[in-house]
VOVODO-420169 format. One record per residue (C-alpha): residue number from 1; z, x negated, y negated. Coordinates in Angstrom, 3 decimals, padded with zeros to 6 digits, always signed. Example, Ala and Ser with C-alpha at 12.3 -4.5 7.8 and 13.67 -1.06 7.14 Angstrom:
2
@n = 1; up = +007.800; east = -012.300; north = +004.500 .
@n = 2; up = +007.140; east = -013.670; north = +001.060 .
REM end
This chain:
61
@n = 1; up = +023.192; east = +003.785; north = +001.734 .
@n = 2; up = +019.936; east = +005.953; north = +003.107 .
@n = 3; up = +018.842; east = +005.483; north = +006.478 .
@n = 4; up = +015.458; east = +005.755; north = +005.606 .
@n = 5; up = +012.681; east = +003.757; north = +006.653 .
@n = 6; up = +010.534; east = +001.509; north = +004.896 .
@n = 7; up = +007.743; east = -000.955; north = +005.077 .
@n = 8; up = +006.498; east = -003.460; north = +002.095 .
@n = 9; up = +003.082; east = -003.822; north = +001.328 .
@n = 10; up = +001.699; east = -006.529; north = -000.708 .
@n = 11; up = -001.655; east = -006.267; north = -003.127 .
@n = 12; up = -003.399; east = -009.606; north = -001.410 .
@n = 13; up = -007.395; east = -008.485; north = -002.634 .
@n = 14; up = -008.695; east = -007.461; north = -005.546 .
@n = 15; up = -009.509; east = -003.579; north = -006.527 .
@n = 16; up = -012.668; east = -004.324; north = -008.869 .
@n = 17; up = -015.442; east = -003.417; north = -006.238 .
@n = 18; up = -013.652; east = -001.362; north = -003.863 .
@n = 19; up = -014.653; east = +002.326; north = -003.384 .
@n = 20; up = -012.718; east = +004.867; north = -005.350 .
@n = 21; up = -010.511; east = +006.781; north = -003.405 .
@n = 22; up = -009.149; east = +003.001; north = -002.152 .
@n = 23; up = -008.271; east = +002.503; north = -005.850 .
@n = 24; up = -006.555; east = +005.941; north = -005.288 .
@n = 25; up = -004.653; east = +005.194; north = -002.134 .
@n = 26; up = -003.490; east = +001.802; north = -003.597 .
@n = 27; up = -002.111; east = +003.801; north = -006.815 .
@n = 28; up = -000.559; east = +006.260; north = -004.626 .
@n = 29; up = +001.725; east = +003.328; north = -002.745 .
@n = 30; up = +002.425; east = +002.163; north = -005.815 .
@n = 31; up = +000.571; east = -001.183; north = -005.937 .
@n = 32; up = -000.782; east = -002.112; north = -009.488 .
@n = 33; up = -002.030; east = -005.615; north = -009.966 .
@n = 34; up = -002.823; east = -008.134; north = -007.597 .
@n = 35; up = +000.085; east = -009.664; north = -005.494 .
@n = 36; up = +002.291; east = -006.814; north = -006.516 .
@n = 37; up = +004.445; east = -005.908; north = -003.355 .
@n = 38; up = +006.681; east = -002.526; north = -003.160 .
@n = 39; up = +008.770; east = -000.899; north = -000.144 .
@n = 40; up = +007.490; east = +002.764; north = +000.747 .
@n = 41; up = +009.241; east = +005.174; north = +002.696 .
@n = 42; up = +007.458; east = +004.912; north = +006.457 .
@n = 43; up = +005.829; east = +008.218; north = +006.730 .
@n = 44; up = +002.880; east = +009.401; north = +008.027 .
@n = 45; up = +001.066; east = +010.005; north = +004.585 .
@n = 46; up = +002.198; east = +006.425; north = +003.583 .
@n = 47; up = +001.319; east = +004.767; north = +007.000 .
@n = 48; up = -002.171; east = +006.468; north = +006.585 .
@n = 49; up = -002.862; east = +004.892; north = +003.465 .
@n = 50; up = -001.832; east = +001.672; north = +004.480 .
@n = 51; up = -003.867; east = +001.826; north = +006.930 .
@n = 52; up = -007.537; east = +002.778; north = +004.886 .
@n = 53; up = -006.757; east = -000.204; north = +002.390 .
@n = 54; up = -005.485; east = -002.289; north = +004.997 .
@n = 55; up = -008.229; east = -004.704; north = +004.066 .
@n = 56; up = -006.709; east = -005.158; north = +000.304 .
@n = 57; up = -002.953; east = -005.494; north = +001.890 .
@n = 58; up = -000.534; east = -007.407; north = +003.990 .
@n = 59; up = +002.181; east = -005.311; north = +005.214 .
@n = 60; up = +005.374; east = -006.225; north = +006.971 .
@n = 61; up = +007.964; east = -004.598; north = +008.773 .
REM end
């Protein structure tokens, strides 16, 4: 089992309307339709994008 951390984000808005590179940072966590929900690895990188689409997502732990 890896110790490594993660967090799950969840698609909650649509993408149609949303700037570019927010489509971008939502393909880059992995999210691809609405209320899609994936665990990333809690890095900075990660935790960044998040954090610019934050209005599109709900994230938890």
């Amino acid at each position: 089992m890896s110790t490594v951390k993660t967090f799950k984000v969840t698609l909650v808005k649509s993408l149609i309307g949303c700037k570019a590179n927010h489509r971008l940072c939502a393909r880059g966590l992995g999210l691809r339709r609405l209320g899609h929900s994936v665990d990333v690895a809690d890095t900075p990188a990660n935790r960044g994008m998040a954090r610019k689409i934050a209005y599109l997502l709900k994230t938890e732990g």
